[in-house]
C-alpha positions as CSV (number, residue, x, y, z in Angstrom):
1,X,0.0,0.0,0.0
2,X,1.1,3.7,-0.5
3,X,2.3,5.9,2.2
4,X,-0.2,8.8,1.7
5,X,-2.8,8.2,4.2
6,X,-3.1,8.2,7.7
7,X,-5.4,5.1,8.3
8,X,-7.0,2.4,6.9
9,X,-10.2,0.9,8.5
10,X,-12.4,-2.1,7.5
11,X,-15.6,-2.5,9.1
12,X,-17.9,-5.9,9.1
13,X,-21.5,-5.9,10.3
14,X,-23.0,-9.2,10.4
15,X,-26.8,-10.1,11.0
16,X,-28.9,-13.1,11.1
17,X,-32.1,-12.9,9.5
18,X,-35.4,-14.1,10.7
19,X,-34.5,-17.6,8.8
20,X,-31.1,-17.9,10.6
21,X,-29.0,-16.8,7.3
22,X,-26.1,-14.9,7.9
23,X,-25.4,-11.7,6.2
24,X,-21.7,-10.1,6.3
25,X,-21.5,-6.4,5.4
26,X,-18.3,-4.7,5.1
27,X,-16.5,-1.4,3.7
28,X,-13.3,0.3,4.0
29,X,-12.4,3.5,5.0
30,X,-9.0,5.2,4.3
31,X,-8.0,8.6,5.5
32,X,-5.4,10.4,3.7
33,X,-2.5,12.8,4.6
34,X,-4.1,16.7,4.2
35,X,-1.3,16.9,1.0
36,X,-2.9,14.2,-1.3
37,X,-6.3,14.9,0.2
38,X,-6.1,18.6,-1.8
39,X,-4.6,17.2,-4.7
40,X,-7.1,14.4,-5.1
41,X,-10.2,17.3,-4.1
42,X,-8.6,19.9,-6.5
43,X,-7.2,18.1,-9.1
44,X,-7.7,19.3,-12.5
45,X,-6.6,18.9,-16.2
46,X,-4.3,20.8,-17.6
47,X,-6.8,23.0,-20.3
48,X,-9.9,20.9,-19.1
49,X,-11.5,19.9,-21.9
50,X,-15.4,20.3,-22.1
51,X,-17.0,17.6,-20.3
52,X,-14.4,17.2,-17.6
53,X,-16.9,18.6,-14.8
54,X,-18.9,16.0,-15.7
55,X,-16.7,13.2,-15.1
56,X,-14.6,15.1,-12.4
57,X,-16.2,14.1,-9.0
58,X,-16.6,10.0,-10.4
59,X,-12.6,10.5,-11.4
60,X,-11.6,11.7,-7.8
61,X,-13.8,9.2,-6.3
62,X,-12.1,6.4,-8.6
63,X,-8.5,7.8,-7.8
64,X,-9.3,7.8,-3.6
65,X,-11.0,4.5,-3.6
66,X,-7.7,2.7,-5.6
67,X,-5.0,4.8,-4.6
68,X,-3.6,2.8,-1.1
69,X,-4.0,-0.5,-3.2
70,X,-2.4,0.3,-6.4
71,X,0.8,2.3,-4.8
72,X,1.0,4.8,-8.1
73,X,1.7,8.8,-7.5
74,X,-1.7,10.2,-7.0
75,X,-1.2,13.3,-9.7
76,X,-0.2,9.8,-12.5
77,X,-3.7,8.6,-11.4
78,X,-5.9,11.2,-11.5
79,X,-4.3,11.9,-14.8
80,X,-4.8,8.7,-16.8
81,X,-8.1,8.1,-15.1
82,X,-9.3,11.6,-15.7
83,X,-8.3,11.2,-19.4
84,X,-9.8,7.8,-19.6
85,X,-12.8,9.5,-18.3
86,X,-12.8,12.6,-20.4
87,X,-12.5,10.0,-23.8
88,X,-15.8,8.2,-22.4
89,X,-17.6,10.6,-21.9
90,X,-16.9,11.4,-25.7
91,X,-17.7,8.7,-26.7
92,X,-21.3,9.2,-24.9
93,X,-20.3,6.8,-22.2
94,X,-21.7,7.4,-18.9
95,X,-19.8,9.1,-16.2
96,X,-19.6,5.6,-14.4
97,X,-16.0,4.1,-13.6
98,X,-17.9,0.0,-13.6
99,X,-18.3,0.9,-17.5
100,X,-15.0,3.4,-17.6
101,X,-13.2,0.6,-16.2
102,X,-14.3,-2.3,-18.3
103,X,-11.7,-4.1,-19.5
104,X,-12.9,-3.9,-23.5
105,X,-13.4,-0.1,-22.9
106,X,-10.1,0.3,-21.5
107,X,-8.7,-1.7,-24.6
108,X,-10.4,0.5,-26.6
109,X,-9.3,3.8,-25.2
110,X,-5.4,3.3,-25.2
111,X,-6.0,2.0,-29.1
112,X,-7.7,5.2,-30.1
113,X,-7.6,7.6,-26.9
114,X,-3.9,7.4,-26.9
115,X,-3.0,7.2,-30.2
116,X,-0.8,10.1,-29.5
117,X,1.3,8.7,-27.2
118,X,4.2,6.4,-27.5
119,X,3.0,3.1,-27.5
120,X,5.2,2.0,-24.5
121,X,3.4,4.9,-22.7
122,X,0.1,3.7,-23.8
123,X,0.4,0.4,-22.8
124,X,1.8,1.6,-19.1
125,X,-2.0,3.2,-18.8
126,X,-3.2,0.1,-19.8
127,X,-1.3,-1.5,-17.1
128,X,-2.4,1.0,-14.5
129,X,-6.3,1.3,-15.4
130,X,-6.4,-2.4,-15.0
131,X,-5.0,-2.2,-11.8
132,X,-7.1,0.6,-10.7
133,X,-9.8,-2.0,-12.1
134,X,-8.7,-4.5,-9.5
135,X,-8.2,-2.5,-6.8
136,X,-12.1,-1.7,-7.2
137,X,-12.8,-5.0,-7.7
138,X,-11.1,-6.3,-4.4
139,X,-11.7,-3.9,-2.3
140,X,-15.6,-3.1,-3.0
141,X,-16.7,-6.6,-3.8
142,X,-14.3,-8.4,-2.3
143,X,-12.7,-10.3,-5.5
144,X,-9.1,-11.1,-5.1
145,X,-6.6,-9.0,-7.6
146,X,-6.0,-11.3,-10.4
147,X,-2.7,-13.7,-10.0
148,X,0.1,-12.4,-12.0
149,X,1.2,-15.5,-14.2
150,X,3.9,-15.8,-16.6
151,X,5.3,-19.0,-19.0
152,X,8.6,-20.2,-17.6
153,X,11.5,-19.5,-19.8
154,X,12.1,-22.6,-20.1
155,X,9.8,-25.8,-21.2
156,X,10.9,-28.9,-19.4
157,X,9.6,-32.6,-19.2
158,X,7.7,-33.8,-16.5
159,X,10.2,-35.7,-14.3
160,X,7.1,-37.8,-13.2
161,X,4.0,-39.1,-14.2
162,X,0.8,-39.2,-11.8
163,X,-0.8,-42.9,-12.0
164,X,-4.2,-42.1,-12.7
165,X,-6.5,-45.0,-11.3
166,X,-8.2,-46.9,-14.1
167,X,-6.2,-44.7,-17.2
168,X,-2.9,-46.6,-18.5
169,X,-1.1,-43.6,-18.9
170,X,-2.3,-40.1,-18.6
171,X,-5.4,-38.3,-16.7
172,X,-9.4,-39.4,-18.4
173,X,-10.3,-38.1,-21.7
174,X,-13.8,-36.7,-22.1
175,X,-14.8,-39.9,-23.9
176,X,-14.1,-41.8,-20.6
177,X,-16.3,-39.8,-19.0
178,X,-20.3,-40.3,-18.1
179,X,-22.4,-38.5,-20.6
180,X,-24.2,-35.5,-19.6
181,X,-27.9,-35.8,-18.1
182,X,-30.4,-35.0,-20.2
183,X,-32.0,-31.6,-19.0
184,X,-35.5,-31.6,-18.2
């Protein structure tokens, strides 16, 4: 997490409903330092194009709900969300970071909202709005940020084989396997 707040709080309620269900309930709260509180509350674009009010309170609201996950300079955020932002709303989008932040919209922004810029540049937003994307995603529905994976450099053979019961060697194909039930 990034140094720029104070505090980070999570609150659970939990209730039992009249059938004995349980219901969990939680948020998180995170107060930041007075410095990156102004900049996130005052932030602005350089010569604000015409639709930026529109978009501007869902753009600081994005930046302060991902920022202590994502660990990015605020000003970088507010930037490539507020232009993200600015291009959707454009595009007659609405000013709502759950379709801003959609991973087909953001593919669609760096290939024609940043044509402009280098495309090593352009994928590094990609990179960051998806994070920003799974910051939201963990911390206000509680879905874990996606595991990085990469191929190893190198393939190598199996050094052993598992003995599958019943399947001389390897696991069952789908032809040794039940057929489907009909549906009704």
């Amino acid at each position: 997490m990034s140094s720029d707040h104070h505090k980070v709080l999570l609150s659970v309620n939990v209730t039992r409903d009249c059938n004995g269900c349980l219901s969990s309930h939680y948020g998180w709260s995170v107060t930041f330092d007075p410095d990156t509180s102004a900049k996130i509350t005052s932030y602005r674009p350089r010569s604000a194009p015409p639709g930026w009010e529109a978009v501007a309170d869902q753009v600081r609201a994005t930046v302060a709900a991902s920022a202590p996950w994502v660990g990015y300079r605020i000003e970088r955020l507010l930037h490539m969300v507020g232009r993200l932002a600015i291009w959707c709303h454009g595009r007659g989008l609405p000013a709502d970071p759950e379709v801003w932040l959609r991973h087909e919209t953001i593919d669609a922004f760096v290939l024609a909202g940043c044509a402009d810029l280098a495309p090593r540049t352009a994928q590094t937003y990609r990179s960051w709005l998806r994070q920003v994307r799974a910051a939201l995603a963990w911390a206000q529905r509680g879905e874990s940020t996606p595991v990085a994976l990469s191929a190893p450099s190198e393939r190598t053979a199996p050094t052993h084989r598992p003995n599958w019961p019943g399947c001389a060697g390897g696991p069952p194909t789908f032809a040794a396997r039940p057929a489907a039930m009909p549906s009704r």
